[in-house]
Structure formats: C-alpha cells, structure tokens
C-alpha positions in Angstrom: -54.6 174.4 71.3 -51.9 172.4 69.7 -51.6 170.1 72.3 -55.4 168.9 72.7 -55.0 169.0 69.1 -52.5 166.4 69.4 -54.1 164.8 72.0 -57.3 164.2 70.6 -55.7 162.9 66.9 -53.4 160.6 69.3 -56.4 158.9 71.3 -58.6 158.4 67.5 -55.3 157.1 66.5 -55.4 154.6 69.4 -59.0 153.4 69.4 -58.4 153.0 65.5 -55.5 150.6 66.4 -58.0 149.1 69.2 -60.6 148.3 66.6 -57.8 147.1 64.4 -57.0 144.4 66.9 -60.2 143.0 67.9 -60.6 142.2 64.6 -57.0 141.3 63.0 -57.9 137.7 63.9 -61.1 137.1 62.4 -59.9 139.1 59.1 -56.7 136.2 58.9 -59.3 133.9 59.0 -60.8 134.9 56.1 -57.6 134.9 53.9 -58.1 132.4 51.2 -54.1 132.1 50.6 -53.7 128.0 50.6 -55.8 128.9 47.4 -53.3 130.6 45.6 -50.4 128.4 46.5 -50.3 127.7 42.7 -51.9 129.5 39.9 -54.3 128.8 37.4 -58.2 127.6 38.7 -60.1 124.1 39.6 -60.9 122.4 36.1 -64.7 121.4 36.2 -63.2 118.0 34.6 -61.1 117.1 37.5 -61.7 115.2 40.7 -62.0 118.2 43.0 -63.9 120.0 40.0 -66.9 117.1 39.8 -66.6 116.7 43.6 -67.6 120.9 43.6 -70.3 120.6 40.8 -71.7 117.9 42.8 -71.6 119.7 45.7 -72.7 123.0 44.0 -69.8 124.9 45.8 -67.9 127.9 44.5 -64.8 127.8 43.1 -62.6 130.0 43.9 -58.6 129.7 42.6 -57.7 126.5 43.7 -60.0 125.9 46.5 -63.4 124.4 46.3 -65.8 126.8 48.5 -69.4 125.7 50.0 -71.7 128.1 48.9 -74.7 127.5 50.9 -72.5 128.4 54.6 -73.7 132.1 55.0 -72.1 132.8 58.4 -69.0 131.4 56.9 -68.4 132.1 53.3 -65.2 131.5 52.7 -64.9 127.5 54.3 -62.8 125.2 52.2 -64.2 121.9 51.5 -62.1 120.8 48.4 -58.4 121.8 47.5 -56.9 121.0 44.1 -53.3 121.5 44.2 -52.3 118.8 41.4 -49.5 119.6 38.9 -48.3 122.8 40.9 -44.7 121.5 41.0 -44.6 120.7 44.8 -42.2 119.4 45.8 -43.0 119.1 49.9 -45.9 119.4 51.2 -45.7 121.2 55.2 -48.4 123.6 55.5 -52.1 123.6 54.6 -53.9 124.3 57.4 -55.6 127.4 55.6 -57.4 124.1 53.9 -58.1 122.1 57.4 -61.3 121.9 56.7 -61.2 120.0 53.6 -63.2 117.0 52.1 -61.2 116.3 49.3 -58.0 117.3 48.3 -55.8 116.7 44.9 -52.0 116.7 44.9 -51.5 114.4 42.2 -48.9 115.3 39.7 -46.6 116.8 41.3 -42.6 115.5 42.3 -43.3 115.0 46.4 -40.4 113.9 47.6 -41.7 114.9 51.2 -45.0 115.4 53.3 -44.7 116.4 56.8 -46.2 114.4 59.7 -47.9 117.1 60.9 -49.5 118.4 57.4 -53.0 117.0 58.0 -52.7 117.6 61.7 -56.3 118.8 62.3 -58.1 117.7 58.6 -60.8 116.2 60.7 -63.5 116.1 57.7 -61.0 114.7 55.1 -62.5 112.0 53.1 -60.4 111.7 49.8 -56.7 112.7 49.7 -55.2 112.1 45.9 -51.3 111.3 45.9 -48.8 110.4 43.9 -48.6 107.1 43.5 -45.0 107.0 45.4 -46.3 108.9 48.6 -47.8 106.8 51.7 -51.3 107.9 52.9 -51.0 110.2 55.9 -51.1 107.7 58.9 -50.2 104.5 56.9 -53.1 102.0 55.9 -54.3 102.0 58.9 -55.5 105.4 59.0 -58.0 104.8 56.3 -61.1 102.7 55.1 -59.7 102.1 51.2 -56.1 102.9 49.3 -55.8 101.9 46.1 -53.0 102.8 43.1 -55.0 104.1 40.2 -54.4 105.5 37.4 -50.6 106.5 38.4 -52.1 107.9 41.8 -52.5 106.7 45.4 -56.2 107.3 46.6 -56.7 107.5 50.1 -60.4 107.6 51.2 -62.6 106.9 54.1 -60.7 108.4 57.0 -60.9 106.2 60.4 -61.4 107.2 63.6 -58.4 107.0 66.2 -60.5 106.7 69.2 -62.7 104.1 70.1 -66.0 104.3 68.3 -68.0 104.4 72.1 -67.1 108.1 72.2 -66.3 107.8 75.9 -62.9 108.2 77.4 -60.5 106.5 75.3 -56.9 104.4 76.6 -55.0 107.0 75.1 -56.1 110.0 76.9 -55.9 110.6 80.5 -58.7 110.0 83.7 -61.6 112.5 83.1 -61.0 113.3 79.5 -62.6 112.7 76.3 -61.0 111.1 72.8 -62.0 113.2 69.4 -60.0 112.5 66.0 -58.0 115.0 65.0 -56.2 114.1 61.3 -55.1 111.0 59.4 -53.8 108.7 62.8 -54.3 111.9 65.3 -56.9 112.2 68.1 -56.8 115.3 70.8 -58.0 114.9 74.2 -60.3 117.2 75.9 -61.7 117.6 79.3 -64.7 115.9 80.5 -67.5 118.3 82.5 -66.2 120.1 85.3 -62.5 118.7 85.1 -59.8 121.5 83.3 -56.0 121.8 84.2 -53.0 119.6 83.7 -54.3 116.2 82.7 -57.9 117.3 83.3 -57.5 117.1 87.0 -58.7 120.0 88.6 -62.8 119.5 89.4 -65.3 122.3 88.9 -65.2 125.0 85.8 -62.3 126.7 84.8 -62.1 130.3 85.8 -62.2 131.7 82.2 -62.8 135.7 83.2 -59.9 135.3 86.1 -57.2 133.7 83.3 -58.5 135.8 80.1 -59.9 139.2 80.8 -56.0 140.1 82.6 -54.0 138.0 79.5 -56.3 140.3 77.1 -56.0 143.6 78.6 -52.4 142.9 78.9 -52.1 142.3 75.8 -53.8 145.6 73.8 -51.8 147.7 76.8 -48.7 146.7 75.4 -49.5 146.4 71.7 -50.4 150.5 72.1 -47.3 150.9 73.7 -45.3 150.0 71.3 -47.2 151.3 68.6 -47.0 154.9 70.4 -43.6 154.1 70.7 -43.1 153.4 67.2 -45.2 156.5 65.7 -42.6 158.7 67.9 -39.8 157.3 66.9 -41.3 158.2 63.8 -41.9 161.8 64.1 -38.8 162.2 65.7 -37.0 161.1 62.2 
C-alpha cells in the first residue's frame, strides 16, 4: 500500500511539473518587470503620460499599457524611465514593443548597441541630450535638442521600401526592420535552412516534436532527481 501510495503522489507530482512547463513560458511573458525598473508611477503631465491619455491606455508602474488588446493585456506601448538614476541602459526588451519611451534625466554614460534590438514599433525615444539616437541620424526621420533632451522620432526602415528581397539579405529571403539601424532576414515560401537554401517546407514535427519531448524527459529527471536527494536529507 505504501508503495502505490508513493507511486501515485509521485506521478501527480510529475504531471503537476508537466503542466508547470507547458506553461512557464507564456507566464514570463506576462511579467511586467521592465515596469518596475525604477519606482514611483507615469505622471499624467509627462510625455509618456499625455502620449497614454491620448491613447486611453493603462498605466501601470512605469509602463504605459493598451487597454483595448484583450488577448494581450499586458502589451507595453509606452515606457517612462526618466529621472530613475540610470546610468546604462542594456536591457529592455520586456518593453520591445514600445511606441514611446522616456529616459530623459538621468546620467547615461552608456547605451548598448543591442538595447533596441527588436523595438520594431518605436516611434519617439527621449534622451539626454548627450546620448546619440540608436542607429545615428540616419536611423530616424527627425532629431532635435530640446529642452535639454535629444528627441528621436520617426523610425526609418532599413530595408528597401519595395518589401522584396533586399541587398543585404541572402538569395530567397525577405528584408523586415528589426530596431533603430537593424533589419532580420527571413525565408521566402518554400526555402528554410542555412541562408534559406533548402526548397520545399521545413519539416517542423521531424525537428520539434523529438527537441520537445526531449526536453520535459530530462527536465522530470532531474526534478525526480532533486526531490530524492531531498528526501534522502
């Protein structure tokens, strides 16, 4: 009895940590924590503030949320991050969805290449007036010094504006921005592999179903492992 006791709490235990998995990514994507990079909340007076009133979002900490995306409630479109006492700025992908974001007033002394790696829909990025706009210039419709800030706005498109293949990418892909002076290539119809140049689809079940089930086999491996290891202390 003890042992299908045992048995039976071990295999709920497992298809708990089964659930747990499925799921663990779509629950980090719903972490607001680029929001609370810097306490306090988005001031209805300042630019991110109007830009949310205008856009009736929700604000949320320091993020700006769209209030109207059901399916996605918790998508970013403005960041304010002024006056936090930054000093480099590496990470905000949390925010990659972003129209506007603030990080005036605060002592930047360095912003990483790849910070706005991604920030496709970013419209208005608010520096200080010392920083360069991600990209240089070029990367953008208007910059202007205002006000003791650097306002970079209008981002441009670093592939051609036909939207066919692009110079930059190889034979039988496709051009798409990507960030301030990024673009990402992507395989045309019925091309996949290295440099998009295999021909016909790619074999997603073959490649994915084996990687997955691989996978949860040896995360419950070592979690059995673990929970003895734990018993047995």
């Amino acid at each position: 009895m003890k042992m299908r006791a045992g048995s039976s709490q071990l295999t709920l235990e497992v298809l708990v940590l089964i659930f747990n998995l499925c799921f663990y990514a779509s629950y980090q994507l719903t972490e607001l924590q680029v929001c609370e990079l810097c306490s306090g909340t988005v001031l209805n007076g300042t630019a991110v503030g109007r830009f949310c009133f205008l856009s009736a979002g929700r604000i949320d900490g320091r993020c700006c949320l769209r209030n109207e995306n059901i399916s996605d409630p918790e998508h970013i479109i403005g960041l304010d991050l002024s006056n936090c006492s930054l000093t480099h700025v590496e990470d905000l992908q949390g925010a990659s969805t972003a129209l506007m974001i603030d990080l005036s007033l605060n002592p930047i002394v360095n912003i990483s290449d790849t910070a706005f790696q991604g920030f496709t829909d970013l419209n208005y990025l608010i520096l200080p007036q010392d920083m360069v706009c991600p990209g240089g210039n070029t990367s953008w419709e208007k910059v202007e010094v205002k006000d003791g800030n650097r306002l970079c706005e209008g981002q441009k498109d670093m592939c051609n504006q036909t939207g066919q293949l692009s110079m930059n990418c190889p034979e039988n892909s496709l051009c798409a921005p990507y960030g301030p002076s990024f673009f990402e290539c992507s395989c045309a119809v019925n091309y996949h592999g290295y440099k998009c140049l295999r021909e016909g689809e790619f074999p997603l079940l073959q490649v994915f179903v084996p990687l997955g089930a691989f996978t949860v086999v040896m995360a419950i491996l070592l979690w059995v492992t673990q929970r003895r290891k734990a018993k047995s202390l």
